[in-house]
C-alpha positions in Angstrom: 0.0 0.0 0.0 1.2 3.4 -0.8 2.2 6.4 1.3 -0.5 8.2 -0.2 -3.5 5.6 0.1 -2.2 5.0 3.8 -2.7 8.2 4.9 -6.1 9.0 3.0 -7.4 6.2 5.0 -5.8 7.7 8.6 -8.2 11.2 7.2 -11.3 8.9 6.5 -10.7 7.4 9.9 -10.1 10.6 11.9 -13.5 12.5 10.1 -15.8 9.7 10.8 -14.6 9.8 14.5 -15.0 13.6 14.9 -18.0 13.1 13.3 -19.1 10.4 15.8 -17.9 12.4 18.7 -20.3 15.4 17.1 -22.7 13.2 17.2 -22.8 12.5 20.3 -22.2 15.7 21.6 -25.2 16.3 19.6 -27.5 14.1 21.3 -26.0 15.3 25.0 -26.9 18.6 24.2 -30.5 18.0 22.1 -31.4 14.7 23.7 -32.5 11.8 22.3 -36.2 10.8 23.7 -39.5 12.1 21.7 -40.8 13.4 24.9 -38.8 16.5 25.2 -40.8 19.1 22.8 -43.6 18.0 25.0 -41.3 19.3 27.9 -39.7 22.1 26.1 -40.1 25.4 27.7 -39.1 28.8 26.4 -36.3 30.7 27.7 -36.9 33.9 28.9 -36.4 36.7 25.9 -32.7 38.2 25.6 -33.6 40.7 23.0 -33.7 43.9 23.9 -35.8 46.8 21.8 -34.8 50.1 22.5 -37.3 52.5 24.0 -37.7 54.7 20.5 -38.7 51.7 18.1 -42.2 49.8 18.3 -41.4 46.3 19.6 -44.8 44.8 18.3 -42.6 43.6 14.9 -40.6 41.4 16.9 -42.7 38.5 17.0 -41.1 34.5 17.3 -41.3 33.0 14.6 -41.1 29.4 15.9 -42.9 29.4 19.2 -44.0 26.9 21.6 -47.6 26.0 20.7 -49.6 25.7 24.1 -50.6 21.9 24.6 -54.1 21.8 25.8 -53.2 19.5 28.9 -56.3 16.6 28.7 -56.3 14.2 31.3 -56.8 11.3 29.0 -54.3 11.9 26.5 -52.1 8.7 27.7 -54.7 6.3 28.7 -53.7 2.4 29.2 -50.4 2.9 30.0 -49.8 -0.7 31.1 -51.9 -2.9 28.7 -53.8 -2.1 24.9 -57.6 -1.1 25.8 -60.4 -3.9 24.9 -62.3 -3.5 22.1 -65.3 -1.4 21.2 -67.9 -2.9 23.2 -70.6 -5.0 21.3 -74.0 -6.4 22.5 -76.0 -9.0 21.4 -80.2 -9.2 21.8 -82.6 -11.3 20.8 -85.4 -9.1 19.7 -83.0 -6.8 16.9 -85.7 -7.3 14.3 -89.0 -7.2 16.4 -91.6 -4.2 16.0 -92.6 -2.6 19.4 -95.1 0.2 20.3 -93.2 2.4 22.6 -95.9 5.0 24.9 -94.8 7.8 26.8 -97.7 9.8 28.4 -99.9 10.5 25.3 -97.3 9.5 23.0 -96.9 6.8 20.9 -94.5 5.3 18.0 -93.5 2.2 16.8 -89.8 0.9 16.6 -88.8 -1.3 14.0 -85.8 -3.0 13.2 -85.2 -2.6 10.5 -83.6 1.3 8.7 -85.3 4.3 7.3 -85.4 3.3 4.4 -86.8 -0.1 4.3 -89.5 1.4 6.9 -90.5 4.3 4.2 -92.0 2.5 1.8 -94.0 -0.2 3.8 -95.3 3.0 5.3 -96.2 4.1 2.0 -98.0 0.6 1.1 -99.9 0.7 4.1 -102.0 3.8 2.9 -102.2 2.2 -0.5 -103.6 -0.6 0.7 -106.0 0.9 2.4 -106.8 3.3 -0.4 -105.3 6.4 0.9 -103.3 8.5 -0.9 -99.7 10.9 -0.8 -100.8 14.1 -0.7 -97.2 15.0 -0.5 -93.9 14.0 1.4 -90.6 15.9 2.4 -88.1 12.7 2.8 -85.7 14.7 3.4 -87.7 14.7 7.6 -89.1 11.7 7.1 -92.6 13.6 6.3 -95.6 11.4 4.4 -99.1 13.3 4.2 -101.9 11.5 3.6 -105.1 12.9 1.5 -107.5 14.8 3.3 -110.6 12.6 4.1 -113.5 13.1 5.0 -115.7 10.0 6.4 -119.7 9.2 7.3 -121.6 7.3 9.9 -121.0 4.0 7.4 -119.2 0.8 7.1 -116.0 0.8 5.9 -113.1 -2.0 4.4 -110.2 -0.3 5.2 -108.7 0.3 8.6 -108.1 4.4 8.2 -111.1 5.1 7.6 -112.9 2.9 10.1 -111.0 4.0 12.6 -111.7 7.5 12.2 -115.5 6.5 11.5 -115.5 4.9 14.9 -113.6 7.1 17.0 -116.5 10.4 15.5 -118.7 8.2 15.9 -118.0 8.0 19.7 -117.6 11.8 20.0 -121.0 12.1 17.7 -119.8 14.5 15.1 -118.9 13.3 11.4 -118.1 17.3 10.7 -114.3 18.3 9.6 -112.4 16.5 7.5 -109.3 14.3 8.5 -105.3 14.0 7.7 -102.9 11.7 8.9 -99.5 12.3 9.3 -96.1 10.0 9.2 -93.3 10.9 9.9 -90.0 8.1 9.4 -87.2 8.8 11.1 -83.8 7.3 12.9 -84.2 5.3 16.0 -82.4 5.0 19.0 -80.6 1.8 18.8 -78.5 1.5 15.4 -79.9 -0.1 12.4 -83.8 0.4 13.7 -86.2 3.4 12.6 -89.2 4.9 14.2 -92.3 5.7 12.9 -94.9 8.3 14.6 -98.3 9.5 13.7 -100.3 12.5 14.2 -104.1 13.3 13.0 -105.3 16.4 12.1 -108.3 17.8 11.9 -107.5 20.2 9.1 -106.2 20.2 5.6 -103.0 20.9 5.7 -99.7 22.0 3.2 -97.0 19.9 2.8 -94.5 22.5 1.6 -95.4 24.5 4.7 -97.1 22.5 7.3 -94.6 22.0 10.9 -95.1 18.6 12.9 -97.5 19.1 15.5 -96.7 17.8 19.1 -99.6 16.3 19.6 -102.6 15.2 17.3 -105.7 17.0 17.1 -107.5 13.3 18.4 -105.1 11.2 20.5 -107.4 8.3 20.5 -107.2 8.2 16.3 -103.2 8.3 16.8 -103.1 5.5 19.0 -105.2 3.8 17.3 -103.6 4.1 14.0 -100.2 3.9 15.4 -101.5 0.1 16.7 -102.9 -0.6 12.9 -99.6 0.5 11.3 -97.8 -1.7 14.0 -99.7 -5.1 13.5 -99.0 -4.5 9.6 -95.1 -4.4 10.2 -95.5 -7.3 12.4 -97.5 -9.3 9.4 -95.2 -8.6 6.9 -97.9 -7.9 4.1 -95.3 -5.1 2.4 -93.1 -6.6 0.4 -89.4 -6.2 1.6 -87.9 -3.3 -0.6 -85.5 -0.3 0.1 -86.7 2.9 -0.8 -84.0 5.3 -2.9 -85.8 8.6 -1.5 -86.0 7.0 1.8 -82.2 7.3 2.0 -82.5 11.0 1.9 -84.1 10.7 5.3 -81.9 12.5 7.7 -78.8 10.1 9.1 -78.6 12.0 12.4 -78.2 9.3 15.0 -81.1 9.8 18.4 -77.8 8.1 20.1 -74.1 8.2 19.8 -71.4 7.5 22.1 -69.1 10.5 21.7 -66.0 12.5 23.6 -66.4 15.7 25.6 -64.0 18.0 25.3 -61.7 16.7 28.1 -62.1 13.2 26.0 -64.4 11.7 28.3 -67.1 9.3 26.9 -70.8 10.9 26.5 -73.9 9.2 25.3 -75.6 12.1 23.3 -79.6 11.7 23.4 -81.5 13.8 20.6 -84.0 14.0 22.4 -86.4 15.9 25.3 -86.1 15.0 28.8 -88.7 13.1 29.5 -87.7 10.5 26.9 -84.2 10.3 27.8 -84.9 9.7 31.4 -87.4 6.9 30.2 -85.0 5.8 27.9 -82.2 5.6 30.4 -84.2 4.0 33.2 -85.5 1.2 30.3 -82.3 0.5 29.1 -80.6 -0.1 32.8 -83.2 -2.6 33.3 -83.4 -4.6 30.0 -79.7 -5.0 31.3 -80.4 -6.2 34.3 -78.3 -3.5 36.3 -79.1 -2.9 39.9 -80.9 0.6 40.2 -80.3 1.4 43.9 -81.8 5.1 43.8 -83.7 7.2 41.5 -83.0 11.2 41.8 -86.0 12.4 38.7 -86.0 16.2 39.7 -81.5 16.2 40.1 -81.6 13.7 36.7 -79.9 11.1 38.0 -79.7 7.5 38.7 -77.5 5.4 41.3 -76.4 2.1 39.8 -74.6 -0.7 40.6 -72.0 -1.9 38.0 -72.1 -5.8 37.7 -69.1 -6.6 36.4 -70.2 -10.0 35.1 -72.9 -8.1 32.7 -70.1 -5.7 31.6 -67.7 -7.9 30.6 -69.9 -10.8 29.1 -69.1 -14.1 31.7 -73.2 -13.4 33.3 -75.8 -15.7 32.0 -78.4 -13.3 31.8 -80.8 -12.6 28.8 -78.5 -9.7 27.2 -74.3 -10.5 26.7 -71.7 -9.2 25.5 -70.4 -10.8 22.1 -66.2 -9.4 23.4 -65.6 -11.0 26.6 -62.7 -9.0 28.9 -62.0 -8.9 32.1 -63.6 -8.1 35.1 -60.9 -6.7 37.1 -60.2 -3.9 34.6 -63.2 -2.4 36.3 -62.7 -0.9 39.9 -66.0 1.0 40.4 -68.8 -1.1 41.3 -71.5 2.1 42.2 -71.5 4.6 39.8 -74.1 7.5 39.1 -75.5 7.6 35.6 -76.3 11.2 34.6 -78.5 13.2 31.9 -77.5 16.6 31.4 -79.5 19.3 28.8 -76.9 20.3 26.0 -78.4 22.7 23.4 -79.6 19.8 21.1 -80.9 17.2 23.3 -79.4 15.9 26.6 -76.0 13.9 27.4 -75.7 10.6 29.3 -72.4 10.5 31.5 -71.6 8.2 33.9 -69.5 9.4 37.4 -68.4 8.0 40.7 -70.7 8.2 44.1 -68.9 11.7 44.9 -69.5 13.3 41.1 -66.0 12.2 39.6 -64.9 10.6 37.0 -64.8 7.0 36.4 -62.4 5.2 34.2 -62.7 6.1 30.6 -63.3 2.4 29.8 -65.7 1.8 32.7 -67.8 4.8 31.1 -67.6 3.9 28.1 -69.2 0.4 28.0 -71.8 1.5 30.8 -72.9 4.2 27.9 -72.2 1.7 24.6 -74.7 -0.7 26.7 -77.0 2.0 27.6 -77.4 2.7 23.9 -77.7 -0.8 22.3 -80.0 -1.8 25.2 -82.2 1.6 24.6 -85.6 1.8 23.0 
């Protein structure tokens, strides 16, 4: 080996060990875990603007962002969370006539729009017509009829015969009033009715919040019910039905400290019912009931929660049980500006473990309705 080639390769050898000592001098001084911008603080400023010259230019022009500080942003530090919780019942694709005070609608399991247009077929089979519809809310208006003290085939018209014939006037005339919409638990719809005793616009016309004749809602709402339940529609899916609104009544969201929230669309009175439902179809133990405070005291069985009880309703992801330390929880509804939110906290108002909440709230929903 030459002179020359020898002491090129004593150069190569010296540069990559300055440049390895560089290196990590580099690292001493900079660090080397991913942590430290979340750490990084800024030093205190060293420029100094004389008194005669507007400082406002001066301006950083890499600062430290401010880090919203969240006290879930490292959550299961020690083992991967369990899965999205999913239940399993045995009446998904039954039709049930849900009453709430005067109310009344039917829940069917089955989505908008495969419910639309065996809503549709039920007035033409019992010779009503569309006067108009807005699917875009779910909105079918029946014809404006008018009926006498006489027999009739179909059920609309007999049922409005009967209930004037009970009140002894046969004066006015009559529209009915669908209206299709989302239901509570996923994949299901729900389908309410109101009666009017007055011709109405489509185009223009609000839903009412009550009918004109409560007895001709109920009774038309049990009509429409047994003809889900028979079947007599052929099964279809209905292309304007889709434009029906895809707003969920329920969904399992994050408050803005990334806590779980079940988010009702719906009034109070319906969320409470549909809270206190839902904790018994799951065969929770309600210890106390607080109506006026809007809350209930539960509590937790573990065994339901994580899918090893017996019971009529379990989970389909088993886990574990001792990833849950609360056993007594509160489960509270709160009014938000479109409908109310279902959290669940400790005995003393705190939080529980985002996971705890969470499958209390997924099971709330799936069990609702």
């Amino acid at each position: 080996m030459s002179a020359f080639a020898t002491l090129s390769m004593m150069l190569v050898g010296a540069f990559l060990v300055a440049g390895c000592s560089l290196l990590g001098e580099d690292r001493a001084v900079f660090g080397s875990t991913k942590d430290d911008y979340l750490e990084a603080k800024e030093a205190p400023a060293s420029l100094i603007v004389p008194e005669d010259l507007d400082p406002s230019a001066v301006r950083d022009s890499w600062p430290i962002p401010v880090i919203e500080l969240r006290p879930l942003q490292k959550v299961f530090p020690d083992q991967a969370p369990m899965p999205t919780a999913l239940w399993g019942r045995e009446d998904d694709s039954s039709i049930r006539i849900k009453k709430l005070g005067e109310r009344r609608w039917i829940v069917v399991g089955e989505t908008p729009d495969q419910v639309w247009p065996v809503v549709k077929q039920f007035l033409a089979d019992n010779g009503v017509g569309i006067a108009g519809q807005r699917a875009q809310e779910g909105l079918i208006f029946s014809e404006a009829l008018t009926v006498e003290d006489e027999e009739y085939a179909d059920v609309v018209r007999a049922v409005l015969r009967n209930t004037k014939r009970e009140a002894g006037s046969f004066d006015g005339i009559d529209q009915i009033l669908f209206r299709v919409e989302q239901g509570i638990r996923r994949g299901s719809a729900e389908v309410h009715v109101r009666h009017v005793d007055e011709k109405t616009s489509p185009d223009k016309f609000d839903w009412p919040e009550k009918s004109s004749t409560v007895a001709i809602e109920a009774e038309l709402v049990n009509e429409l019910g047994a003809y889900f339940a028979a079947g007599l529609a052929q099964p279809s899916v209905s292309i304007v039905g889709r434009q029906i609104s895809t707003g969920s009544k329920a969904a399992v969201v994050r408050d803005d400290k990334g806590y779980p929230v079940l988010h009702l669309n719906v009034d109070f009175e319906r969320a409470w019912a549909t809270v206190g439902k839902a904790l018994e179809r799951s065969e929770m133990n309600v210890t106390a009931l607080h109506r006026d405070e809007g809350y209930f005291e539960v509590d937790i069985d573990t065994e339901i929660l994580t899918g090893e009880s017996e019971g009529l309703f379990r989970r389909m992801i088993p886990g574990r049980a001792d990833r849950f330390s609360d056993h007594s929880v509160i489960v509270r509804i709160d009014a938000v500006e479109n409908g109310h939110d279902v959290n669940v906290r400790s005995l003393n108002g705190g939080p529980v473990s985002v996971e705890l909440g969470e499958q209390i709230l997924v099971m709330l929903r799936e069990f609702a309705a």
